[in-house]
Every structure is written in C-alpha cells, then in structure tokens.
TORNUFI-908476 format. One line per 5 residues: number of its first residue (from 1); for each residue x, y, z of N, C-alpha, C. Coordinates in pm, whole numbers, plus 50000, padded with zeros to 5 digits. Layout:
NUM> X,Y,Z,X,Y,Z,X,Y,Z  ...
This chain:
1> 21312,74890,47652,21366,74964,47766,21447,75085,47719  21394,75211,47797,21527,75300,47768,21659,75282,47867  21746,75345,47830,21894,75306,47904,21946,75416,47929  21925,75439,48029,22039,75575,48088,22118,75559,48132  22257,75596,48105,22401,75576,48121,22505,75686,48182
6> 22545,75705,48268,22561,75796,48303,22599,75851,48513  22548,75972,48540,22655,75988,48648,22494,75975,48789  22538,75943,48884,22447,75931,49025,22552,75997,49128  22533,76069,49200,22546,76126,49302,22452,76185,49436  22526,76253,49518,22426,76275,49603,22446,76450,49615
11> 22317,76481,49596,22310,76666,49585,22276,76698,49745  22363,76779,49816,22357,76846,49967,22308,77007,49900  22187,77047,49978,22098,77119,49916,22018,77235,50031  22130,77336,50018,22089,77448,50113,21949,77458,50142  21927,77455,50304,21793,77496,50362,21805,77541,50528
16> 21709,77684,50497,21717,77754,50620,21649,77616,50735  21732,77602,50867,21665,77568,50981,21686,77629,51084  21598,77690,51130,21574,77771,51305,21679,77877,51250  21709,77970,51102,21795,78062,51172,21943,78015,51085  21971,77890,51069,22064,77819,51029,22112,77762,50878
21> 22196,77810,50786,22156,77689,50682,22231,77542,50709  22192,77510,50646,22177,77353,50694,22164,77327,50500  22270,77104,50517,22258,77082,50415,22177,76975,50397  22092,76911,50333,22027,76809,50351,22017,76726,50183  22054,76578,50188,22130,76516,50087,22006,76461,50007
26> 21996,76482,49866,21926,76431,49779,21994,76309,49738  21916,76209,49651,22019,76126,49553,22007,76220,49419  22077,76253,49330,22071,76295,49201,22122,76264,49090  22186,76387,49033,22282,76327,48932,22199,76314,48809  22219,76454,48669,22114,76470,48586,22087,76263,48519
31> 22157,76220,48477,22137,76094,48441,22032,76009,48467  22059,76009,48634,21976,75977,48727,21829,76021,48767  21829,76155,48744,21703,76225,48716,21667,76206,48593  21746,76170,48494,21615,76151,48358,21578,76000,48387  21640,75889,48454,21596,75770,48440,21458,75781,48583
36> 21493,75865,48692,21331,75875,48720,21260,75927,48698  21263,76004,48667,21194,76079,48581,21112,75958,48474  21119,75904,48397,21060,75822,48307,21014,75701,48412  21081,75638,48483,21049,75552,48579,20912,75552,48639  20900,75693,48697,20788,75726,48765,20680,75764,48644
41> 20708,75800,48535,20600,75825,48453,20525,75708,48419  20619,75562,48424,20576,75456,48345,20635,75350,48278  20726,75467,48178,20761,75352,48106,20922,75278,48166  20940,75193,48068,21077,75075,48146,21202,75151,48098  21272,75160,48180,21399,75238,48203,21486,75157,48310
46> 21620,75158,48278,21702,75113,48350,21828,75242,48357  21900,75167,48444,22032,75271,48485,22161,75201,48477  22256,75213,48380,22348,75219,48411,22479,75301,48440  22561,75200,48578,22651,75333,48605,22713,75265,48687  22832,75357,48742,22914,75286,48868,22893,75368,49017
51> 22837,75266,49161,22793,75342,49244,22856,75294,49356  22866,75371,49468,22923,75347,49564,22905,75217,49635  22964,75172,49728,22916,75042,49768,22865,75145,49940  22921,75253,49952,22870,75338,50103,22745,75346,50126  22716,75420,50244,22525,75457,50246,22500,75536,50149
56> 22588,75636,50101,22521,75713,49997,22484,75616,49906  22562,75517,49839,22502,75453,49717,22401,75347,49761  22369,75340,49899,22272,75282,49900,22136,75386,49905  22160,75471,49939,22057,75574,49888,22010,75612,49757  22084,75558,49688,22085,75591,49534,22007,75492,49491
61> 22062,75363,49495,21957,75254,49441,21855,75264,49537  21811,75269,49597,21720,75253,49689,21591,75373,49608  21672,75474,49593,21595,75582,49490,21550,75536,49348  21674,75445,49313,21606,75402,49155,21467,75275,49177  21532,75191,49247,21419,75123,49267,21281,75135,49300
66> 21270,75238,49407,21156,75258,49451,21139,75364,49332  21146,75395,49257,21100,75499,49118,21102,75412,49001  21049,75302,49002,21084,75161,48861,21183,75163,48815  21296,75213,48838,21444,75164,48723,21486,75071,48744  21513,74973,48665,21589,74907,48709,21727,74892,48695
71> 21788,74873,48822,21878,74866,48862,22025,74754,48806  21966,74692,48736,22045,74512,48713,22184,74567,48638  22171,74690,48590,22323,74718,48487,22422,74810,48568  22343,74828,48708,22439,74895,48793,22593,74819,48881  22691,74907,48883,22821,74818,48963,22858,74876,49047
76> 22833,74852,49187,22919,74860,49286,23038,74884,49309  23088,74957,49353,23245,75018,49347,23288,75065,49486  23378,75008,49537,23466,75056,49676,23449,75182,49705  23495,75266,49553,23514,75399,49557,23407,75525,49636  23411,75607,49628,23344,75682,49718,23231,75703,49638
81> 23114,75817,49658,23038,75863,49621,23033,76027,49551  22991,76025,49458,23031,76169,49418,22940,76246,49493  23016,76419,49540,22872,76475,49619,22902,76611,49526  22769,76672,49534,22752,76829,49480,22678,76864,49558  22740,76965,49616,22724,77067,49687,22619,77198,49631
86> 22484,77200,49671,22439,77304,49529,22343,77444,49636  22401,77552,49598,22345,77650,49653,22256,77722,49591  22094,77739,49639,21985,77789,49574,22003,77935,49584  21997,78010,49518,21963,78208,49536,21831,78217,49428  21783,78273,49457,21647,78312,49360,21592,78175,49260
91> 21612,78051,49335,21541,78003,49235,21639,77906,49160  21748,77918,49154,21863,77898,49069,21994,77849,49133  22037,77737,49072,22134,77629,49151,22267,77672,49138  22383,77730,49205,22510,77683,49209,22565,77526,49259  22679,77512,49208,22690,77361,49246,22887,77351,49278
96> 22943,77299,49373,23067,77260,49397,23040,77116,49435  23132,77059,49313,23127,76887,49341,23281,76835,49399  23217,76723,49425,23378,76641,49516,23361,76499,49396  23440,76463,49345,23435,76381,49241,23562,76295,49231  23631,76332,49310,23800,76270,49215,23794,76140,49272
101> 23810,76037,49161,23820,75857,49217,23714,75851,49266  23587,75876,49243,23466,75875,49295,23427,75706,49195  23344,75621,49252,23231,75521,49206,23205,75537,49079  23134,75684,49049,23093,75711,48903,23227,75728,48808  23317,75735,48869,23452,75773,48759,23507,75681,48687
106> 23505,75571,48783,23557,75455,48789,23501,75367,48679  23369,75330,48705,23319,75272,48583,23153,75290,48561  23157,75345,48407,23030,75405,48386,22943,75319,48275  23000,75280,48132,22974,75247,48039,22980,75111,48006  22976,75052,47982,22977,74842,47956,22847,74800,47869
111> 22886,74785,47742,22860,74756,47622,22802,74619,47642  22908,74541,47704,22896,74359,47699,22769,74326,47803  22758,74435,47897,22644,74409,48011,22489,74410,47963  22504,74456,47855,22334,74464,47773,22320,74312,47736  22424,74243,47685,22409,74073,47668,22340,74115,47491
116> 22224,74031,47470,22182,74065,47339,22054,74116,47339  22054,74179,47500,21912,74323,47470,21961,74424,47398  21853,74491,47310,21892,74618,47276,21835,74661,47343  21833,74807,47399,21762,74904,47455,21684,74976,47339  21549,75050,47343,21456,75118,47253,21577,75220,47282
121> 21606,75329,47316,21690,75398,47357,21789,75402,47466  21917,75485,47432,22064,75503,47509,22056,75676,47521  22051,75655,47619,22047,75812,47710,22197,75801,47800  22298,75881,47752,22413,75985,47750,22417,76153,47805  22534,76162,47906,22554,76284,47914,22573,76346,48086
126> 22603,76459,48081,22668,76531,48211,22749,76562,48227  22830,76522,48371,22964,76550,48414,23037,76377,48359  22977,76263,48394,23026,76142,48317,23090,76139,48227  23075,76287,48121,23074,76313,48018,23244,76364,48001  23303,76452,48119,23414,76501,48104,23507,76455,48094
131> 23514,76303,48166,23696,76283,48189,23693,76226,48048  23764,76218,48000,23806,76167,47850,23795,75998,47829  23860,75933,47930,23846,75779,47931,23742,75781,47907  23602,75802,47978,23479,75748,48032,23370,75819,47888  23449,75940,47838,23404,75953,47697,23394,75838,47546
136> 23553,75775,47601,23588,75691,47493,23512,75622,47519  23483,75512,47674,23338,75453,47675,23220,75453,47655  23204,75627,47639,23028,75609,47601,23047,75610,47472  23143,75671,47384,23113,75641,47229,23119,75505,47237  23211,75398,47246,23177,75268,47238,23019,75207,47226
141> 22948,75271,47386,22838,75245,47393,22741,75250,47306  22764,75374,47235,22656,75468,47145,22655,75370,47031  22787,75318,46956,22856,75254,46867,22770,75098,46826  22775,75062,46955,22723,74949,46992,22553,74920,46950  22542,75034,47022,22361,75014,47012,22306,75127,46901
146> 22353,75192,46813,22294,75304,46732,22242,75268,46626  22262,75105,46574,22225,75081,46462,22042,75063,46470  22029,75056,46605,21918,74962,46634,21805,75079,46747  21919,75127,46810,21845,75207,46953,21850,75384,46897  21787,75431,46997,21787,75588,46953,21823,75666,47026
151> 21962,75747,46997,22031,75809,47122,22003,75964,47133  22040,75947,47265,21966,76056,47338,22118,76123,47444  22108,76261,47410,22207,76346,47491,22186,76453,47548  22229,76484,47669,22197,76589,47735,22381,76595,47794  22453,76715,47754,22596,76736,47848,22544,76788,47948
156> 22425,76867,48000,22432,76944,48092,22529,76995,48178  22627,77060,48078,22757,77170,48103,22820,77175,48239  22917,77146,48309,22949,77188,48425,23060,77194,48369  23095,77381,48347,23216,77409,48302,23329,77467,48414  23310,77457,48569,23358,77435,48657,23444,77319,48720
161> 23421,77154,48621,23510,77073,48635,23582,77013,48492  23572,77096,48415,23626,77096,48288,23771,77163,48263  23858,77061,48238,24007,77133,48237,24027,77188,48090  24015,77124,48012,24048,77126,47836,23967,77208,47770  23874,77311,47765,23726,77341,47740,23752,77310,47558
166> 23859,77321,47523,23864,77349,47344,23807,77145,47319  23884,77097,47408,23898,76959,47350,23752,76902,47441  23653,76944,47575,23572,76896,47592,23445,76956,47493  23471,77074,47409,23362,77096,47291,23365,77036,47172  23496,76972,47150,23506,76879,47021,23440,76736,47056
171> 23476,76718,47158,23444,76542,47215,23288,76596,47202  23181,76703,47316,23071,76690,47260,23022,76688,47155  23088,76790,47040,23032,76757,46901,23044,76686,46857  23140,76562,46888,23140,76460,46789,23054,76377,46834  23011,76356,46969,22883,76264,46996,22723,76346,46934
176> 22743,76468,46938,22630,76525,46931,22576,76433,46760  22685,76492,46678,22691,76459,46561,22639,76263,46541  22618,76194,46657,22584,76017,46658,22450,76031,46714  22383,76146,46751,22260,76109,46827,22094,76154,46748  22015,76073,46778,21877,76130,46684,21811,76258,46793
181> 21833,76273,46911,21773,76311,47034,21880,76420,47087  21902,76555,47093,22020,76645,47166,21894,76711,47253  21925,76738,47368,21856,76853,47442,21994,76918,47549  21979,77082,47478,22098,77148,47581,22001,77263,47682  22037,77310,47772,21992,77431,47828,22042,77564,47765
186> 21979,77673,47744,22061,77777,47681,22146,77808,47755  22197,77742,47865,22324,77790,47956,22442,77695,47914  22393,77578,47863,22450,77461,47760,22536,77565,47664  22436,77614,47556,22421,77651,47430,22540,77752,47431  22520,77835,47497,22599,77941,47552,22759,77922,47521
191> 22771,77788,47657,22907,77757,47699,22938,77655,47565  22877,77591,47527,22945,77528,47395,22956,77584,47276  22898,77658,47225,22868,77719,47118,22835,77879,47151  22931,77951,47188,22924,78120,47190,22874,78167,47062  22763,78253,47094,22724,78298,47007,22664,78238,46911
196> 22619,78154,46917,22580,78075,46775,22408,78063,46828  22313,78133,46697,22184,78123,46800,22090,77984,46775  22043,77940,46845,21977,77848,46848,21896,77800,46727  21869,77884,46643,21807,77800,46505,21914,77756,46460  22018,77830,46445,22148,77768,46321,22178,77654,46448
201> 22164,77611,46529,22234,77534,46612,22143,77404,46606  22023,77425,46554,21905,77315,46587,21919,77225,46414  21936,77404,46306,21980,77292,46194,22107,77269,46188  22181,77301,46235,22377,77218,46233,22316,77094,46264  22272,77032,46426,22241,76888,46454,22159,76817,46377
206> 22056,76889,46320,21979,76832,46212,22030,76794,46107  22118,76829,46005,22278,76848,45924,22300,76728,45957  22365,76689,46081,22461,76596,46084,22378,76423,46165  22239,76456,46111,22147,76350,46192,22055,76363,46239  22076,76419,46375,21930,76429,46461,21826,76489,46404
211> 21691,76383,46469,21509,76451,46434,21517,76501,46497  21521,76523,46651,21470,76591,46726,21569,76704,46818  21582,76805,46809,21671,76924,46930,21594,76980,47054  21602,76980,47135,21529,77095,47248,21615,77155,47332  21587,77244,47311,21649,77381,47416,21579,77439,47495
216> 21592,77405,47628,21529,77454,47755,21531,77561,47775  21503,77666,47837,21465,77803,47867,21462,77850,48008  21433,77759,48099,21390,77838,48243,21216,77855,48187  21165,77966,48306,21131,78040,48228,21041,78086,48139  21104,78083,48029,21050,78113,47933,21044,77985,47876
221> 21034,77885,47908,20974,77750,47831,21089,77728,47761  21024,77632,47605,21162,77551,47566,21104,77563,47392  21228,77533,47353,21219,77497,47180,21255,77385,47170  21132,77326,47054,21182,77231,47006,21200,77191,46875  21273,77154,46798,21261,77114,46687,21248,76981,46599
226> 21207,77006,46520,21195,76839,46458,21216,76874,46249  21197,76756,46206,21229,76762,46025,21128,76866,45983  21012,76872,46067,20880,76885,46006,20861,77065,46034  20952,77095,46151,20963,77259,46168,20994,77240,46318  20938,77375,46402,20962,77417,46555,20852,77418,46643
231> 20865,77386,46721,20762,77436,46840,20772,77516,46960  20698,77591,47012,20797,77677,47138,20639,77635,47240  20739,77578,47355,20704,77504,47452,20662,77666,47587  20533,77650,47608,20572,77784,47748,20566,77655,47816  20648,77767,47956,20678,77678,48067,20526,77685,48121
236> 20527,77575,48214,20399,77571,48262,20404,77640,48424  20278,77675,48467,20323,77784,48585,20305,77684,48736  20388,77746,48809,20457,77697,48923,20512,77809,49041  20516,77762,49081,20592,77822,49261,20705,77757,49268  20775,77836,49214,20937,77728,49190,21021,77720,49364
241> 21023,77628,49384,21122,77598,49540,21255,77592,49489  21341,77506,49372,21445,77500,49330,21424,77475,49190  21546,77477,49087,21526,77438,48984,21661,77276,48976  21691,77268,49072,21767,77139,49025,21666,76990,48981  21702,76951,48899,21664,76878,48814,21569,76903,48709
246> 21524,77041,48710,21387,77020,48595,21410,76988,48470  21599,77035,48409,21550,77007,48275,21587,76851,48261  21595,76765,48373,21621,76641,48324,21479,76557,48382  21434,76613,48412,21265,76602,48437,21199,76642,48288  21231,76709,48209,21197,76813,48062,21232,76637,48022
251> 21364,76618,48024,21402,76565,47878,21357,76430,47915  21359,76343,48073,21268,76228,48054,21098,76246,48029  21059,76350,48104,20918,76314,48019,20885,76293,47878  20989,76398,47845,20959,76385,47660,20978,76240,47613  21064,76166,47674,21140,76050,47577,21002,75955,47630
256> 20961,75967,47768,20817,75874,47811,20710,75913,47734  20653,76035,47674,20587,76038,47571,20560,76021,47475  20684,76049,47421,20728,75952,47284,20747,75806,47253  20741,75737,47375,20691,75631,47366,20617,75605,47390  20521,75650,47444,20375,75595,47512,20296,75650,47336
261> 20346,75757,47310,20274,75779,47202,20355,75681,47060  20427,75597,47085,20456,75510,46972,20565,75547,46882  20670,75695,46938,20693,75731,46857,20918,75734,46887  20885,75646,46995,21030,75621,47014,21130,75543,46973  21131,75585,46784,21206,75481,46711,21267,75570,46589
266> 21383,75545,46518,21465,75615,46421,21364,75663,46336  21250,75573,46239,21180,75622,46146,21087,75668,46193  21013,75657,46286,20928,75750,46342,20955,75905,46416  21057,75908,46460,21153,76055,46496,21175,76127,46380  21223,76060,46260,21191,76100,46147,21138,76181,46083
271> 21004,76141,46072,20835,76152,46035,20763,76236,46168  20803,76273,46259,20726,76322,46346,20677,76451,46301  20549,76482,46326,20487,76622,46314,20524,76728,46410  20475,76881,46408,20452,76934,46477,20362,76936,46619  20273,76884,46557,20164,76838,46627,20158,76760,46793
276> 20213,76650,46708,20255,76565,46861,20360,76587,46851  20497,76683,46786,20597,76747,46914,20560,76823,47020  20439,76896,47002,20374,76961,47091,20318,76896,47197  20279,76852,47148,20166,76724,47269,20273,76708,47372  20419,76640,47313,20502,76550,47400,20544,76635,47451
281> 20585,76742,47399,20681,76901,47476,20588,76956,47590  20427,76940,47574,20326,77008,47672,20392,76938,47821  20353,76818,47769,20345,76721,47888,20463,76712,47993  20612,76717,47912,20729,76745,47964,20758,76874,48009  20709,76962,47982,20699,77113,48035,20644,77091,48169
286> 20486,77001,48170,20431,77000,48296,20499,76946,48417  20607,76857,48371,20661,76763,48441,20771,76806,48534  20838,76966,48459,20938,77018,48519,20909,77138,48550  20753,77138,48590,20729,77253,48651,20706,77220,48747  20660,77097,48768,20617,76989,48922,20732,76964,48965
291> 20834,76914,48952,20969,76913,48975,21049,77070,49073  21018,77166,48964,21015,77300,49029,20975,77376,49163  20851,77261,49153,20772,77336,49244,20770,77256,49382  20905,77164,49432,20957,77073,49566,21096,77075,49563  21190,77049,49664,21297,77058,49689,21357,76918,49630
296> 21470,76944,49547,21517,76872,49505,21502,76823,49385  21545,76716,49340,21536,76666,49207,21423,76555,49257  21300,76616,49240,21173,76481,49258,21090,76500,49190  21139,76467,49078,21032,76437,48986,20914,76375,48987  20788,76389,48907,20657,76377,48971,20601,76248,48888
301> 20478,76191,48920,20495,76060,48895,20373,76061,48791  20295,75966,48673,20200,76017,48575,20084,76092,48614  20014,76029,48772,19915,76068,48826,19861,76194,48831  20041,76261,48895,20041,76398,48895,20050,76508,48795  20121,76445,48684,20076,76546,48555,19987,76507,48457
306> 19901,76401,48462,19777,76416,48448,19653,76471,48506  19688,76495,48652,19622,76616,48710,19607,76748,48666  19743,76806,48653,19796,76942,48630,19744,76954,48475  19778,76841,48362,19789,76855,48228,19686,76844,48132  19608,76723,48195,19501,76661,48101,19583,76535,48077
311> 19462,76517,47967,19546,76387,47853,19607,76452,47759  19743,76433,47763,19810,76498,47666,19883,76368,47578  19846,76275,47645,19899,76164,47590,19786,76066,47567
C-alpha cells in the first residue's frame, strides 16, 4: 500500500452562473489528490489524516472511498473543516484558506496506527506541512517507516499561511534531505530556494539521498531526474478548465507507475533508467492534463489515460 499522509479539505471554486460568480465546493487538499489520484489509477493507497466529523468531512471520505482509498487510518475530529477558497484567472489558481483549529490541524500523523503494516510508500507534504507540531509528527512518521518504505514529498508551497519563512525552509530541507521521492513546482522551487536553478537543486537532493526529483512546469511539462541522468517530460495537450490539482495528479500517477511497473522500492529507484523514467513521467503528464482539462481536482481514472496515452505501462 502507498500511504498518504497529510491535509483534506474542501476547495470553493469560482464559477460564472447566469451572470453571477458563484462558489461551488470540491473535496481536495493536494494530499488528498495524490491519494486519488493513484486510487483511481489502481493501485492500493490509503489516507491518512484528521477530518471533520461535519458534512464537509463527510464529503471527503465519501470522495476517498468511492476513488479506492482506503479510508481505515482516517480520524474524525469535532473540529471544523479546512476550506480554500481558490480563484481561477487564466487558467491559474489563487487560494485564501480558513484553517485555524481546523480537523486537519488537530491530528494528522500516527505512527502506532499502521500496527505492523509497512506501507510500500509514505507520501508527505502541503500546508499539513506548516504548523511546526504536525511537522515534528510527520518526521516521526517518516522515521518510523524509512527503513523499509519509500518516501515521497511534495510541500506544495502556500507561502500565504507561513509565518516563519527562514525556519519553514529549514524544516523542509531537513525532510527533503529523508526522502528517495521530492517533487516541487517551479513556483515551489522559487519560494524555497531563490535562485538556485533546478539542476544544482535536483543534484543537492540527490547529494543528500533521493533517486528520484521532479519539477513540474505548467506548461511547459516537467523534469525529471534520476542516478542514471534527466528527462524532460512535455506536457501533454489539453483545454485546460483549471489547474488545481494537476501537479498532485503528476506526482500520483508517477508513484502508480512505478509500481505497476515494479519499480516502487529503495533499490530499484536506485537502478532506475532513463528509459522507464520516461515511460512513468509520459503517463503522469497524461494524467494531469486530464485533470486540467475539468473543474476541479478530478483526477482521471486508468481507462482514461489509456485512452489518451497508449500503453505506457
């Protein structure tokens, strides 16, 4: 099983009606989008996290379930529901969240709840990522399962609820520095690392561990890297409606490929070629162009990017 750990909310998601905008509520929450994201592709994925006990969080599980996650490591919480507020212009998401004492704040991470499963992989990262407590919990987590599982990070930056920025770029590097798997957006890259260009940034993580880096693009597609060299991913073409969720649509397809193709394990991440980084990067490209191309974070299910893709797997 992979294990995604991490934040669920509900995205209210500008749309013209009669004349009017109007908000209309997704479940989301990048975390949440990489665990359906893989869900719907196939492979076994679960979610853990802390969720409302309101209708929103019943909207949420109701979303994981009906998309295969399972649900069993999730906890119910009095607390409210986190919402983000996200405004589309050309294509491209602004976001104002309501978060404080929210469900997800409360409790995210629990080590003892795996029992003596390991997970194939621990998928980390977001806004979950900021408050500092809930940091100290996911290193725990990472701690726990790294000897055995293969971790996987995405911060996907929201430097709008970030108070500390010096001390929330140290806390990411020091997880970055525990994981075999980093994928940032160059809007990531940017805000954590000014100026620093993306090769020296792909071998720093490589330096300190990780096989695999990808850096999303929009766009212009994605890079990826591995021991063996780079690959540059084009985006695949689309009629983009929004871009919320694609790159966590990007980074679960990849991790569902990599296992379907056998290759979702420390020594095999390793050893990986160019070759089938490509393959797996095609397929995940396709995945968040389908994503792109509907409102919201709805990621598309294998059927459909084996339509669009071929066998790429």
């Amino acid at each position: 099983m992979i294990l995604a750990c991490g934040d669920s909310l509900i995205d209210f998601v500008t749309r013209d009606s009669e004349g009017h905008t109007v908000y209309e509520p997704y479940p989301g929450g990048s975390v949440l989008n990489f665990a359906v994201a893989i869900g719907r592709l196939g492979s076994s994925v679960g979610f853990m996290g802390g969720v409302s006990a309101d209708f929103f969080g019943d909207m949420i599980l109701t979303h994981l379930s009906a998309s295969g996650v399972d649900v069993r490591f999730v906890t119910r919480q009095a607390a409210g529901t986190t919402l983000a507020f996200a405004q589309i212009k050309e294509g491209k998401s602004r976001y104002a969240f309501f978060d404080e004492n929210s469900a997800m704040r409360n409790w995210l991470f629990n080590p003892e709840a795996l029992g003596s499963q390991l997970p194939t992989a621990v998928h980390v990262g977001s806004i979950a990522l900021i408050d500092p407590g809930a940091f100290t919990q996911a290193m725990a987590l990472i701690a726990a399962t790294r000897s055995g599982a293969v971790i996987s990070l995405d911060p996907n930056c929201r430097p709008s609820l970030v108070v500390d920025e010096d001390d929330y770029r140290a806390r990411i590097g020091a997880m970055m520095a525990c994981c075999d798997i980093v994928k940032l957006s160059d809007e990531d890259l940017a805000y954590l690392h000014p100026g620093l260009s993306p090769d020296q940034f792909a071998e720093d993580c490589m330096s300190n561990g990780a096989s695999i880096v990808a850096l999303t693009r929009g766009a212009d597609g994605a890079i990826i890297w591995c021991r063996a060299g780079h690959v540059e991913i084009m985006a695949a073409p689309c009629e983009v409606r929004d871009t919320i969720g694609a790159g966590d649509s990007f980074h679960g397809a990849l991790l569902h490929a990599l296992d379907q193709m056998g290759l979702l394990g420390k020594s095999w991440l390793e050893s990986i070629g160019r070759d089938e980084l490509e393959r797996a990067g095609r397929f995940a490209a396709t995945a968040a162009a389908i994503t792109c191309s509907r409102d919201g974070a709805n990621p598309p299910r294998a059927e459909e990017v084996r339509a669009q893709a071929g066998s790429l797997l």
